[in-house]
N, C-alpha and C positions, 0 to 999 in steps of 0.2 A: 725276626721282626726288624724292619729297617729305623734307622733313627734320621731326622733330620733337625739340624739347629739342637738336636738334645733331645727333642721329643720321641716319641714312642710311634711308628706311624700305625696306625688302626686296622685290623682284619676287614677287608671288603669284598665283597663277590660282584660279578658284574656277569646282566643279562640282558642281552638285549641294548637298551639304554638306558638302564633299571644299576643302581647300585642300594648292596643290603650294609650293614655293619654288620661283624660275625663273633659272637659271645660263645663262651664255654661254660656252662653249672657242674661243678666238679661233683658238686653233691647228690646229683639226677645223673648224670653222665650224658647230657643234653648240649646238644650244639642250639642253637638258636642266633636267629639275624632279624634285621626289621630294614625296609624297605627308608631308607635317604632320599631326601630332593621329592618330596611327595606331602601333600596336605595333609592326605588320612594317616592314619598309623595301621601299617600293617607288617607282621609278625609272621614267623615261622619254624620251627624247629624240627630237630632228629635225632637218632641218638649214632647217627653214621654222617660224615662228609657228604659223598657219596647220596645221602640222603637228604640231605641239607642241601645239596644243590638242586636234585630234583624239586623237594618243596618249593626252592625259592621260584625254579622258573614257570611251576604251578601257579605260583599266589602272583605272580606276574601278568602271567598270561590269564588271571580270572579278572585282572584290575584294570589292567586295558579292556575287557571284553567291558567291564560295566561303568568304564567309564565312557564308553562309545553310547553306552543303553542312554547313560545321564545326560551326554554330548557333554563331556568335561574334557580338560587336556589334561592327563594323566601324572603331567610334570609340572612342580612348584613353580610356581612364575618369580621370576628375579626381580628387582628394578631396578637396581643398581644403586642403592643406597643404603646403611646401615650402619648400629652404634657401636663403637669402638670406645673400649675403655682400659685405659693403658695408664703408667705412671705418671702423673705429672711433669717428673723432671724429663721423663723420655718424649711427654705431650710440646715443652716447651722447646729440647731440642729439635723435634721435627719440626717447629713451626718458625726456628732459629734458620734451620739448613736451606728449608723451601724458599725463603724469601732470599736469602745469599746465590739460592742457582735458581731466582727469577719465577718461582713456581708457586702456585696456590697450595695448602695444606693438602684437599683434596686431593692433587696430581702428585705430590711426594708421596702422600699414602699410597694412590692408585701402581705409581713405579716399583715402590717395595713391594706391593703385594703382589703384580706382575711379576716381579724378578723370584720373586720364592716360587709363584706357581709353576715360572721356566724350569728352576732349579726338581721341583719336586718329580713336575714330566718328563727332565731329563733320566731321574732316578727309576723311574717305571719303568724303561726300555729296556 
């Protein structure tokens, strides 16, 4: 498992343009994932890899079919806005730094969290 910044980066399978998170129950001997970036919550498990991927590109390919029945877009709509809740003293330094290189709080956040996501893509390759 890769680290970034310290952290742990998370199991993901990816299908299509479908990504799951990918959990282990040591106590069932159960692989199990749940479908990311999506409104409903949807689940699926196995007790093989192998069959864990087949499940996921099933419950995929049933989700697009009925989200087409519903006419829904099958992927979580963004907006570009959301709460961020960080330490004070690190709230005050960013709001310190962005005014010294001319920038709104919002585009100092917006750069750092572009520069990680650079960093994180570069890591995938």
């Amino acid at each position: 498992m890769s680290k970034i910044g310290g952290f742990k980066m998370k199991n993901l399978m990816k299908y299509k343009d479908f990504y799951a998170s990918i959990n282990y129950e040591d106590e069932t001997s159960t692989f199990w994932g749940r479908i990311e970036g999506i409104e409903d919550i949807i689940t699926f498990e196995s007790d093989s890899v192998e069959g864990l991927k087949k499940e996921f590109e099933e419950v995929v390919e049933e989700y697009i079919e009925d989200c087409k029945i519903l006419n829904k877009d099958p992927h979580k709509p963004y907006k570009g806005s959301f709460n961020v809740r960080i330490e004070p003293l690190l709230h005050q330094k960013a709001t310190l730094f962005s005014k010294q290189f001319n920038m709104s709080l919002n585009q100092f956040v917006e750069k750092a969290i572009r520069e990680q996501v650079e960093k994180c893509e570069k890591l995938k390759q």
